[in-house]
PDB file as gemmi writes it, atoms N, CA and C in Angstrom:
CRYST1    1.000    1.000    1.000  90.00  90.00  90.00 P 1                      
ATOM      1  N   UNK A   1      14.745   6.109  -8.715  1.00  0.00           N  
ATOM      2  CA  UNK A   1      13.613   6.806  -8.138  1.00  0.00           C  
ATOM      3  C   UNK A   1      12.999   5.941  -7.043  1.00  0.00           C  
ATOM      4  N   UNK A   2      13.062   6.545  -5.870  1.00  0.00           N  
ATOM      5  CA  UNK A   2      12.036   5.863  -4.538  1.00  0.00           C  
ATOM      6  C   UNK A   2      10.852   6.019  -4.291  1.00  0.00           C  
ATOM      7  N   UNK A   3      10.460   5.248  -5.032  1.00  0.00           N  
ATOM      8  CA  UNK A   3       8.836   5.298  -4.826  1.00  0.00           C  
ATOM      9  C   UNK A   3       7.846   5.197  -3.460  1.00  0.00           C  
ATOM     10  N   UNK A   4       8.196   3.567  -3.155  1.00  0.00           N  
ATOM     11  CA  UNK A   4       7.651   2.775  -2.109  1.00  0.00           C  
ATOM     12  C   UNK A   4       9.012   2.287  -1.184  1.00  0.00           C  
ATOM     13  N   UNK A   5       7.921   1.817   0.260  1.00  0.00           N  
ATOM     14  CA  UNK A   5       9.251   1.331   1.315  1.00  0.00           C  
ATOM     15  C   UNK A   5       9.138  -0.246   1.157  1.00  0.00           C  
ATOM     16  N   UNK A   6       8.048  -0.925   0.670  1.00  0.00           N  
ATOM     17  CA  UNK A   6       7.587  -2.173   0.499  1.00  0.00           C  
ATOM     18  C   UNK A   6       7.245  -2.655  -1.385  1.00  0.00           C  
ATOM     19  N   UNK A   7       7.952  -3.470  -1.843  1.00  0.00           N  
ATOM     20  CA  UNK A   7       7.356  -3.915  -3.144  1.00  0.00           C  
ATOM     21  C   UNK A   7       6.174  -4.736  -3.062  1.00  0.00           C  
ATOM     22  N   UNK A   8       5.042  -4.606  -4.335  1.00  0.00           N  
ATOM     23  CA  UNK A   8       4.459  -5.270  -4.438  1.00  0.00           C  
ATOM     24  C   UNK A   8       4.043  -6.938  -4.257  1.00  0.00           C  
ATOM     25  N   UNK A   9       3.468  -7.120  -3.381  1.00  0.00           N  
ATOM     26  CA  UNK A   9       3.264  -8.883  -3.281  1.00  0.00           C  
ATOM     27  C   UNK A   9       1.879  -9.173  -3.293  1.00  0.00           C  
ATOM     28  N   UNK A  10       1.444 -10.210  -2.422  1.00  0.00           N  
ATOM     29  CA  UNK A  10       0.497 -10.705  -2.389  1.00  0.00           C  
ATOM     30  C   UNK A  10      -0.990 -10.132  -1.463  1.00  0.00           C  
ATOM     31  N   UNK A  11      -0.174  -9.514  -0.396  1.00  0.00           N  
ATOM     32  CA  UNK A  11      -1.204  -8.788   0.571  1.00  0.00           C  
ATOM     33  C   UNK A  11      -0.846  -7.750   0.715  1.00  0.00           C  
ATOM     34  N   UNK A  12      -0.282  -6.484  -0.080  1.00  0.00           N  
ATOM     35  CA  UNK A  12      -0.118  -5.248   0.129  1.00  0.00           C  
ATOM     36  C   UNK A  12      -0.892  -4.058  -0.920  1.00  0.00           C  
ATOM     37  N   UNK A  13      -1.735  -4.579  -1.653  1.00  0.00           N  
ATOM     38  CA  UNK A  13      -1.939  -3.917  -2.922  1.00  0.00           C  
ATOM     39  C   UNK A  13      -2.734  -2.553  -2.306  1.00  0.00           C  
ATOM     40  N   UNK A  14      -3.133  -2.435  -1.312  1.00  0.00           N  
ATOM     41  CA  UNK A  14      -3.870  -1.164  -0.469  1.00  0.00           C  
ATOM     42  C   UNK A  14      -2.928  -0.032  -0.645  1.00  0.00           C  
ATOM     43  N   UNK A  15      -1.848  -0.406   0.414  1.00  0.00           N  
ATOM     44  CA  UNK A  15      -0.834   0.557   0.933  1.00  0.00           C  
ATOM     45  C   UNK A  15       0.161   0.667  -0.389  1.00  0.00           C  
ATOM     46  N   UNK A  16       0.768  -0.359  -1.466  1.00  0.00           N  
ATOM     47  CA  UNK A  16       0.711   0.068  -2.265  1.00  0.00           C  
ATOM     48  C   UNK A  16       0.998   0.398  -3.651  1.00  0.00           C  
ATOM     49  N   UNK A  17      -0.803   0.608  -4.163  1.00  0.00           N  
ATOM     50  CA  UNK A  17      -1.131   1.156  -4.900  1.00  0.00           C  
ATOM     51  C   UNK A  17      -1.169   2.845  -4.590  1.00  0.00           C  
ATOM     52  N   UNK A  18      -1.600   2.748  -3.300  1.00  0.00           N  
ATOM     53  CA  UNK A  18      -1.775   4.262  -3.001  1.00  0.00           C  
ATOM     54  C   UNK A  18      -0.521   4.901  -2.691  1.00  0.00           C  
ATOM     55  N   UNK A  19       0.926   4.360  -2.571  1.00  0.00           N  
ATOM     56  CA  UNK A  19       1.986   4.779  -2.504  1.00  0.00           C  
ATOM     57  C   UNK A  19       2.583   5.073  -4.198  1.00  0.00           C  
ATOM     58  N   UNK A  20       2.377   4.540  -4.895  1.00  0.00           N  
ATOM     59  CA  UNK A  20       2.661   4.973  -6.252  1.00  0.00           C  
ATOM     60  C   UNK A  20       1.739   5.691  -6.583  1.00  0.00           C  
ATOM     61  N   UNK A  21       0.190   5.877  -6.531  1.00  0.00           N  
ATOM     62  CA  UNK A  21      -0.523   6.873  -7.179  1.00  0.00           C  
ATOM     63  C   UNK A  21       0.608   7.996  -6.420  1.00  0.00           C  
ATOM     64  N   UNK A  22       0.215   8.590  -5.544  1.00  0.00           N  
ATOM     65  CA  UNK A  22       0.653   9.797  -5.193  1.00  0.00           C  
ATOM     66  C   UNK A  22       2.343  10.147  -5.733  1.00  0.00           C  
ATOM     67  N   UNK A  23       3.285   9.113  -5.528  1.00  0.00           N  
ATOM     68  CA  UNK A  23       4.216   9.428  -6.205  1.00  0.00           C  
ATOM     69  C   UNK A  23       4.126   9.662  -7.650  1.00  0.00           C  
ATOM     70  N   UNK A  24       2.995   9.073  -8.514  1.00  0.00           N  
ATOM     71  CA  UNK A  24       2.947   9.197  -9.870  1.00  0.00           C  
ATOM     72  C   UNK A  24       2.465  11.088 -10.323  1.00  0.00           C  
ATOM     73  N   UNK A  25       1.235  10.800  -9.287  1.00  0.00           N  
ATOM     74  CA  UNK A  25       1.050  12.296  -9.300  1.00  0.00           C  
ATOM     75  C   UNK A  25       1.631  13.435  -9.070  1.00  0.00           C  
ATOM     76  N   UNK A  26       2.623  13.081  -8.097  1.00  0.00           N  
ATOM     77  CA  UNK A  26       3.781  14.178  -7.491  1.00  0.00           C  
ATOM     78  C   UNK A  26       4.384  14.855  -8.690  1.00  0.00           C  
ATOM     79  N   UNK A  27       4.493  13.473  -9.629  1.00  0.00           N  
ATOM     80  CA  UNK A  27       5.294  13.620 -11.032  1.00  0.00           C  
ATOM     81  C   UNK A  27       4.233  13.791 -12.185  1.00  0.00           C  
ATOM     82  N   UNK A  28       3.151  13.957 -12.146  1.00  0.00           N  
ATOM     83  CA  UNK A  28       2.103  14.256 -13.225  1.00  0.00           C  
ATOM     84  C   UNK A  28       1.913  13.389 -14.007  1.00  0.00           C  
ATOM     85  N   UNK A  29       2.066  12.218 -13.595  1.00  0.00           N  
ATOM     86  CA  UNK A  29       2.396  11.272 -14.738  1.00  0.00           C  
ATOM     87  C   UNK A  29       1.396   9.945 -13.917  1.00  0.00           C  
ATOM     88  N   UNK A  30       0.220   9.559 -13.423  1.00  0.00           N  
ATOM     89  CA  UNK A  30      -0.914   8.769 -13.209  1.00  0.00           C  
ATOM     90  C   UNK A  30      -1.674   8.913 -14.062  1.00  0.00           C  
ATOM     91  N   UNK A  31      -1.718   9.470 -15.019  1.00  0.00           N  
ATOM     92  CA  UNK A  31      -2.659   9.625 -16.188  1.00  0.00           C  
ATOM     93  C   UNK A  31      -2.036   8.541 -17.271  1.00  0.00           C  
ATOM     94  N   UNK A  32      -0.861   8.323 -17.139  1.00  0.00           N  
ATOM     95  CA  UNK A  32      -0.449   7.245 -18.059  1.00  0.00           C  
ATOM     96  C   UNK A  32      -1.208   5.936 -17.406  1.00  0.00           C  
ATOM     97  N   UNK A  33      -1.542   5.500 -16.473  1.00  0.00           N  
ATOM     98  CA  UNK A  33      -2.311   4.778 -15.496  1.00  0.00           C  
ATOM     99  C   UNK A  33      -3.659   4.437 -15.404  1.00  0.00           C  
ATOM    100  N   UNK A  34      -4.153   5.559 -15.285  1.00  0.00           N  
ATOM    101  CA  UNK A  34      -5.716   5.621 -15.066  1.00  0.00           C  
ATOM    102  C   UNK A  34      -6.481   5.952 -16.475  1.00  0.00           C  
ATOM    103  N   UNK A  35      -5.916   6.350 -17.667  1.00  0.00           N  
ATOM    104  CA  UNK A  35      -5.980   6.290 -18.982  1.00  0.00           C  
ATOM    105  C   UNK A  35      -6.399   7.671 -19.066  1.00  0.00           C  
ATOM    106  N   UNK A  36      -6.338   8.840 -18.445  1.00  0.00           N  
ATOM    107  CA  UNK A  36      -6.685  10.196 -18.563  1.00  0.00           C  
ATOM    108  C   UNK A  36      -5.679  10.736 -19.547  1.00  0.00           C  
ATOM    109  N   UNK A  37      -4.533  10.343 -19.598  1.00  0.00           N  
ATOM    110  CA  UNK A  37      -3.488  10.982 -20.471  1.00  0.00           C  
ATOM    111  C   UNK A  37      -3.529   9.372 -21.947  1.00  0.00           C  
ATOM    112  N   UNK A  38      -4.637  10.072 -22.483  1.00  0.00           N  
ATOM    113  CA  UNK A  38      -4.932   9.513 -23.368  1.00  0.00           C  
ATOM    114  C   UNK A  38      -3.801   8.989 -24.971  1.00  0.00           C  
ATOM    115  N   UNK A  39      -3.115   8.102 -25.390  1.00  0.00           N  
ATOM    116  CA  UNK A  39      -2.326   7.911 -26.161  1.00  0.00           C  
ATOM    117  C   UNK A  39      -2.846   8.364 -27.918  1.00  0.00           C  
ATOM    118  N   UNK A  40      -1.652   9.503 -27.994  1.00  0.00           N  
ATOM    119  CA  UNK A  40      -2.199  10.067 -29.381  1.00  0.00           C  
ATOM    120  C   UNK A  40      -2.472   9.362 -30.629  1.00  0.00           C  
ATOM    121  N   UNK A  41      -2.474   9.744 -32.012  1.00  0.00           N  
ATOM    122  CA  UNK A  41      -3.211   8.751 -32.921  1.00  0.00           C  
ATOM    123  C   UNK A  41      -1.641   8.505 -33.760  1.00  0.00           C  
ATOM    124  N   UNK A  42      -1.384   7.736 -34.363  1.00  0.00           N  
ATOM    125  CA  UNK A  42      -0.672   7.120 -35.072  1.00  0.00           C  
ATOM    126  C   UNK A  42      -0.127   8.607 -35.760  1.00  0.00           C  
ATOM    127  N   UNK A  43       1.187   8.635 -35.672  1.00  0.00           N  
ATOM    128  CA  UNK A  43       1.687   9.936 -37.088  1.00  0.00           C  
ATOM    129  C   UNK A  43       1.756  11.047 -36.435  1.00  0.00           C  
ATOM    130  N   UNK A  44       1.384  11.311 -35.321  1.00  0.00           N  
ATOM    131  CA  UNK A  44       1.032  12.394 -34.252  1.00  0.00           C  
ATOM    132  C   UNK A  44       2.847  12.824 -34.389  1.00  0.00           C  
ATOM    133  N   UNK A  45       2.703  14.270 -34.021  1.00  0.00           N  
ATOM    134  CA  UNK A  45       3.957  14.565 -33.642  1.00  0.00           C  
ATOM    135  C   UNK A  45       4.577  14.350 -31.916  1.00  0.00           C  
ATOM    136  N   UNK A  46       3.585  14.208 -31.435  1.00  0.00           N  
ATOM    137  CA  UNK A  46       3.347  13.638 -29.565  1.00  0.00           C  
ATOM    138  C   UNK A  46       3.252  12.477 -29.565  1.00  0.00           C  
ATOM    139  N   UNK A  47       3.407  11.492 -30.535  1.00  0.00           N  
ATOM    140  CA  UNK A  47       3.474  10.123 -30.199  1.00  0.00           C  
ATOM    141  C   UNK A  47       4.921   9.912 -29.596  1.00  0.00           C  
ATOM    142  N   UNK A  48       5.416   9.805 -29.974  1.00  0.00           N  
ATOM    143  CA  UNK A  48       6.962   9.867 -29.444  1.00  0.00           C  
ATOM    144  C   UNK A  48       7.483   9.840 -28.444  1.00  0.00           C  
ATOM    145  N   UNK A  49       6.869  10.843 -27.566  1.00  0.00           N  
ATOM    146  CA  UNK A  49       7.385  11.773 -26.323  1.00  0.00           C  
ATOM    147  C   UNK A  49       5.857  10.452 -25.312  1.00  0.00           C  
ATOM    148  N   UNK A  50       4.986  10.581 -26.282  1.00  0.00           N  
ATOM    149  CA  UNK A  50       4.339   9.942 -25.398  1.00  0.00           C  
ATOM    150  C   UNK A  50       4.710   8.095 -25.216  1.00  0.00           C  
ATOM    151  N   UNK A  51       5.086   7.705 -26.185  1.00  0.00           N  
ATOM    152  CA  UNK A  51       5.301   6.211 -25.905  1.00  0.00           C  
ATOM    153  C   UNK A  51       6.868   6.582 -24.508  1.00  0.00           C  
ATOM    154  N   UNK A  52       7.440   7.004 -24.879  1.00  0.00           N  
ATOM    155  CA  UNK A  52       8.809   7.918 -24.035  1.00  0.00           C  
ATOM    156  C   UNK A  52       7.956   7.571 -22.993  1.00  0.00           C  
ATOM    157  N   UNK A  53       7.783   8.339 -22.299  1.00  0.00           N  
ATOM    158  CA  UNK A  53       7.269   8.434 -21.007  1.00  0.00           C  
ATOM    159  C   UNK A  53       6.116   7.689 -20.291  1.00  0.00           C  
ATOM    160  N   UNK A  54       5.532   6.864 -21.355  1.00  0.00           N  
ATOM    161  CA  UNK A  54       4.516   5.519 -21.012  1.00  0.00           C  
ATOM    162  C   UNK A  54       5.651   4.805 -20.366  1.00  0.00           C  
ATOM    163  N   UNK A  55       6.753   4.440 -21.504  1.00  0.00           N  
ATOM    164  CA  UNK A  55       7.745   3.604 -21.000  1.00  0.00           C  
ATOM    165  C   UNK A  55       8.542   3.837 -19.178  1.00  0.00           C  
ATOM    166  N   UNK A  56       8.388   5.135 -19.623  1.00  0.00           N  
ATOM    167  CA  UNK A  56       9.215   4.933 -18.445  1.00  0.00           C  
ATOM    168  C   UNK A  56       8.302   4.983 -16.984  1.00  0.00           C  
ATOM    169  N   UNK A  57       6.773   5.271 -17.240  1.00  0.00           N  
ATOM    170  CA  UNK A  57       5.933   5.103 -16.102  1.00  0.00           C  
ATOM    171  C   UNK A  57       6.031   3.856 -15.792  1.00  0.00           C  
ATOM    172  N   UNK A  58       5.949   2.717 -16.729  1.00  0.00           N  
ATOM    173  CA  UNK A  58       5.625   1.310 -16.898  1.00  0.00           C  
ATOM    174  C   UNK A  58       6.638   0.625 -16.377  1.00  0.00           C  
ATOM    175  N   UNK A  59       8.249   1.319 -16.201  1.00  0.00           N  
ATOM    176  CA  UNK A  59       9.052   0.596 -15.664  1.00  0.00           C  
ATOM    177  C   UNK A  59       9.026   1.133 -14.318  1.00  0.00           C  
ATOM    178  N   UNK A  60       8.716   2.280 -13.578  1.00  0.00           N  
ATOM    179  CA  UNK A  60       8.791   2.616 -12.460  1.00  0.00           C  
ATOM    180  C   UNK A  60       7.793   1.856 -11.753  1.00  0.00           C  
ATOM    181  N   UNK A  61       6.684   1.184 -12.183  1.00  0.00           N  
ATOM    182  CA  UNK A  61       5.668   0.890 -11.943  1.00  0.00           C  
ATOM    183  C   UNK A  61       6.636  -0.909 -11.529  1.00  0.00           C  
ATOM    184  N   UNK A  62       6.935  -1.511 -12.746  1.00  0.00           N  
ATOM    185  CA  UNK A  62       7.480  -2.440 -12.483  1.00  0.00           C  
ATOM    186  C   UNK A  62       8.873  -2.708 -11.496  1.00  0.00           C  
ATOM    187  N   UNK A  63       9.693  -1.960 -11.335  1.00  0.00           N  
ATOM    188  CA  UNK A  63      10.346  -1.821 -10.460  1.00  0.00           C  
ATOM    189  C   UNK A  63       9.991  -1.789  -9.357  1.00  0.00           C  
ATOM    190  N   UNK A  64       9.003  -1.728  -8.890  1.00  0.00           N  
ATOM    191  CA  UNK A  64       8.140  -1.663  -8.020  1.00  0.00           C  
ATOM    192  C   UNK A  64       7.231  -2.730  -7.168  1.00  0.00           C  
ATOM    193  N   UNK A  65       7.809  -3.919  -8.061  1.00  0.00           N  
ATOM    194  CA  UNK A  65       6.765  -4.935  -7.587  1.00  0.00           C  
ATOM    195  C   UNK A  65       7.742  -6.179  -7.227  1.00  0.00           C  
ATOM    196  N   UNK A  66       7.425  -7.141  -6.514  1.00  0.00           N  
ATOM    197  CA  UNK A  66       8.289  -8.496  -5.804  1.00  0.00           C  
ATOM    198  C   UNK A  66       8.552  -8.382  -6.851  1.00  0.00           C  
ATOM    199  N   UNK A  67       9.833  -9.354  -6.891  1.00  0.00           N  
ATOM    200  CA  UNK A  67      10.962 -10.367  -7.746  1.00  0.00           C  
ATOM    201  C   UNK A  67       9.800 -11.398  -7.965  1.00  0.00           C  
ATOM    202  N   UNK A  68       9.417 -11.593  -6.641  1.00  0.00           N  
ATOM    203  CA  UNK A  68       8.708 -13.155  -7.009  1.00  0.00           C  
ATOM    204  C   UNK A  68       7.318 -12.883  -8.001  1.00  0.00           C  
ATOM    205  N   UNK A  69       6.975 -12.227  -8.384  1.00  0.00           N  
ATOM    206  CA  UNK A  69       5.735 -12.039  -8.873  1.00  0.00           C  
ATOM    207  C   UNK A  69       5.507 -11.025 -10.562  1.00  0.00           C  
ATOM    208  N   UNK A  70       6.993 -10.329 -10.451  1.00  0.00           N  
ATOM    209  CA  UNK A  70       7.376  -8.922 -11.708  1.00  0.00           C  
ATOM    210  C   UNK A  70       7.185 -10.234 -12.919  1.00  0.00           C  
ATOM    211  N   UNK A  71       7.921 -11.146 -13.309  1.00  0.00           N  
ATOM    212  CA  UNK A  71       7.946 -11.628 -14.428  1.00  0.00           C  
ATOM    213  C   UNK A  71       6.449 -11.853 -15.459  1.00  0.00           C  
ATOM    214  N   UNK A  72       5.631 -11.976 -14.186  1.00  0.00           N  
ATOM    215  CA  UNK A  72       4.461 -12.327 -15.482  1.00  0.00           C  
ATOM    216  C   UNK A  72       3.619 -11.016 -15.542  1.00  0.00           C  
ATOM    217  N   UNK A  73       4.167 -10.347 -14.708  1.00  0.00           N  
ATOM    218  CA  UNK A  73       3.891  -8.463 -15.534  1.00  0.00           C  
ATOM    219  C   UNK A  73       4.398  -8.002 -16.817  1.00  0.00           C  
ATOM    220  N   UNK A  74       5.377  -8.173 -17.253  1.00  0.00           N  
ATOM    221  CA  UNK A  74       6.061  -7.424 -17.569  1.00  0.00           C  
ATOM    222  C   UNK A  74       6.229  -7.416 -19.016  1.00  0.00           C  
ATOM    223  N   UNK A  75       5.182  -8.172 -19.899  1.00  0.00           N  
ATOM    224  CA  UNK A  75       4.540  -8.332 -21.260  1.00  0.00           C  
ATOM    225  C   UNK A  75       3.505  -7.560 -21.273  1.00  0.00           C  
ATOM    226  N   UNK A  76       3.140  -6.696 -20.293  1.00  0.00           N  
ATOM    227  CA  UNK A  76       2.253  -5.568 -20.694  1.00  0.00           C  
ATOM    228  C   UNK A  76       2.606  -4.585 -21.344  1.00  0.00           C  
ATOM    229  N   UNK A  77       2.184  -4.334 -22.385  1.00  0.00           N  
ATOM    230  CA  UNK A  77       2.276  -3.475 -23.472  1.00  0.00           C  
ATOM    231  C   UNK A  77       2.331  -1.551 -22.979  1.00  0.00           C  
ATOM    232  N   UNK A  78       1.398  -1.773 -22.092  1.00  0.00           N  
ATOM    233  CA  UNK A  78       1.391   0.006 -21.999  1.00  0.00           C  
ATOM    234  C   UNK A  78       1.352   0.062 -20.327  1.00  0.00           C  
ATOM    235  N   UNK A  79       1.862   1.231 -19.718  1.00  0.00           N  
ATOM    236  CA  UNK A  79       1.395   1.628 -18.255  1.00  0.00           C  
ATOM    237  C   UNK A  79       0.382   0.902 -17.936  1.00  0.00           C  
ATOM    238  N   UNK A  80      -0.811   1.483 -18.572  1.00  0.00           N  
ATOM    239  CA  UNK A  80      -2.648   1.626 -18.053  1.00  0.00           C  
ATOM    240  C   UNK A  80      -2.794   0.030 -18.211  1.00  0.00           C  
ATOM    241  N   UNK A  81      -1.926  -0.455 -18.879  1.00  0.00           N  
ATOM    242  CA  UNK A  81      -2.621  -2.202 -19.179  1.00  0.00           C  
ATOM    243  C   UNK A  81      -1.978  -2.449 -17.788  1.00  0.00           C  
ATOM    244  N   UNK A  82      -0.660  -2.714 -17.545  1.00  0.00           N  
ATOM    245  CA  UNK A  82       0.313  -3.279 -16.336  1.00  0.00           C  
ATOM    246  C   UNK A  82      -0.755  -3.012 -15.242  1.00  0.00           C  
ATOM    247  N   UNK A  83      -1.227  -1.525 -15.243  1.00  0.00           N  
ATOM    248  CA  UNK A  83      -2.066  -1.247 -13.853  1.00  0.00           C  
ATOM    249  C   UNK A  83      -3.254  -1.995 -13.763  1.00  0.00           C  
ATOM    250  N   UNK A  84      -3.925  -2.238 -15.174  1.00  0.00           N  
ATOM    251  CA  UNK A  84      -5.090  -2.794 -14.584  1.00  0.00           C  
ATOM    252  C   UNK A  84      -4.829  -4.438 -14.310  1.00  0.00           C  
ATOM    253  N   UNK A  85      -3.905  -4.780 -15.208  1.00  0.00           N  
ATOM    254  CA  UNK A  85      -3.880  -6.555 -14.725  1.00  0.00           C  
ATOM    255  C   UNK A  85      -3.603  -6.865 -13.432  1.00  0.00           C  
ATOM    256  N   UNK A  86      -2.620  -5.287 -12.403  1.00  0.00           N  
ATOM    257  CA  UNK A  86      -2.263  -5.432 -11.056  1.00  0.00           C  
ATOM    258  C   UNK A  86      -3.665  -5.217 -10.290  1.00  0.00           C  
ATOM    259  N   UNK A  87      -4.649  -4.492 -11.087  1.00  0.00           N  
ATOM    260  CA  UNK A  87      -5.432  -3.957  -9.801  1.00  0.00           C  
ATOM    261  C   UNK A  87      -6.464  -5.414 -10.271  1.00  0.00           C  
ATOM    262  N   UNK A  88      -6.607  -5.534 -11.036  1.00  0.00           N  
ATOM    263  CA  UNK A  88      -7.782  -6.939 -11.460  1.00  0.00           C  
ATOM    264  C   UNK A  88      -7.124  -8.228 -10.343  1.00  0.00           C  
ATOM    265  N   UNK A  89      -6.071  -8.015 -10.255  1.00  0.00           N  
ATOM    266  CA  UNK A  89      -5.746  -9.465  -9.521  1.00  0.00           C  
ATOM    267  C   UNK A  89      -5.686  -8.764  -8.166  1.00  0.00           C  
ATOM    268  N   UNK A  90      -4.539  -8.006  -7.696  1.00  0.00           N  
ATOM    269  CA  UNK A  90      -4.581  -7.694  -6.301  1.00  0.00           C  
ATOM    270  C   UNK A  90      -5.748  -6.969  -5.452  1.00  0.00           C  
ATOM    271  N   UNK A  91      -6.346  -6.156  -6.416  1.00  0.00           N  
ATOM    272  CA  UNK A  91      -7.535  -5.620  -5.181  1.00  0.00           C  
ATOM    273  C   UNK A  91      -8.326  -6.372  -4.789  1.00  0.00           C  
ATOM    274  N   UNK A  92      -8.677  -7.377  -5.411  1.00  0.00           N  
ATOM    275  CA  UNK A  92      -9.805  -8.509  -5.794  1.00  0.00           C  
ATOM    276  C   UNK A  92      -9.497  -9.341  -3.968  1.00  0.00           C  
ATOM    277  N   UNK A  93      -8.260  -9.281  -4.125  1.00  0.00           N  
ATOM    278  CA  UNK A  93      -7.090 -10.243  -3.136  1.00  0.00           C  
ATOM    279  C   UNK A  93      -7.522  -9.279  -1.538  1.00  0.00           C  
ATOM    280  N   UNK A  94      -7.653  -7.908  -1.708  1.00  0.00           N  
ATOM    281  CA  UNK A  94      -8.018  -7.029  -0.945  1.00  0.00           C  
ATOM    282  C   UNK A  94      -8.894  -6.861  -0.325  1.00  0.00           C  
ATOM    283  N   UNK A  95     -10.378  -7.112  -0.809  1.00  0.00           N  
ATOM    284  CA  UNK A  95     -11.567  -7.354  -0.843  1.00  0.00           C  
ATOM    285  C   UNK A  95     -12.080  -7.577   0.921  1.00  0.00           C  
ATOM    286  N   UNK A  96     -11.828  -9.138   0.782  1.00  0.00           N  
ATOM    287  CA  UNK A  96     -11.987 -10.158   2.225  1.00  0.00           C  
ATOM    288  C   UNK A  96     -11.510  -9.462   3.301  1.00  0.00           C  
ATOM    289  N   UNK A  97     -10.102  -8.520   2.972  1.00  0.00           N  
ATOM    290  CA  UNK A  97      -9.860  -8.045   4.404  1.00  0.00           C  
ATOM    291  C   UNK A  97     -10.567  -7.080   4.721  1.00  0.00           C  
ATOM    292  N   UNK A  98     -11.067  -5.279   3.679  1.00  0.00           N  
ATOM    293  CA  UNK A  98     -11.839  -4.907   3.986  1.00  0.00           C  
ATOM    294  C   UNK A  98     -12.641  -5.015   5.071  1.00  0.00           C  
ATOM    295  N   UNK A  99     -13.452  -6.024   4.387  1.00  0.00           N  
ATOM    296  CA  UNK A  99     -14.957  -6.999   4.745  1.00  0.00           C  
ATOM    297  C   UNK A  99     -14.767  -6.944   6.474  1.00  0.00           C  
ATOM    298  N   UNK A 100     -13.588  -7.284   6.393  1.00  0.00           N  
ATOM    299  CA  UNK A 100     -12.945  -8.287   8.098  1.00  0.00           C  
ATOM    300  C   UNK A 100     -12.915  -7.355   8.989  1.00  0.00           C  
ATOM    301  N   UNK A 101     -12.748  -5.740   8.324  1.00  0.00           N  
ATOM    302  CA  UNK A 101     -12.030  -4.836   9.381  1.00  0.00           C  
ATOM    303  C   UNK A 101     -13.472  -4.076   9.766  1.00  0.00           C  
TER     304      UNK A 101                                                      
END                                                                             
């Protein structure tokens, strides 16, 4: 799946983050992300289908990011965690240029 034309690094988290939201959404599946598609309760008959497809948001997500930088992602447990440890560090990184422009 082609998400993005650029992987994740150090100064791109603008262009993208906003290149995977929309591809996530294309596919209905940013809610595994933004925590709207909320993870069912233990015993659920939708647990299943839902860890399923966490997984596979979580790897599209990771596929997605430098070589140089994927490894210490990639002990995140769920989608919505991976996204926020990316957006806690890279937007933060984002910030200053804003400011600049």
């Amino acid at each position: 799946m082609v998400m993005i034309s650029a992987p994740l690094n150090s100064s791109n988290w603008l262009s993208w983050s906003r290149s995977v939201r929309i591809t996530l959404e294309g596919r209905d599946k940013f809610g595994y992300t933004d925590g709207t598609c909320v993870k069912p309760t233990e015993g659920s008959a939708e647990l299943r289908q839902w860890r399923i497809t966490d997984s596979t948001v979580h790897t599209w997500i990771s596929n997605t990011i430098s070589k140089d930088i994927v490894n210490a992602y990639l002990y995140s447990a769920l989608a919505r965690s991976l996204w926020l440890e990316l957006e806690a560090h890279y937007d933060e990184c984002d910030g200053p240029l804003l400011y600049k422009i």
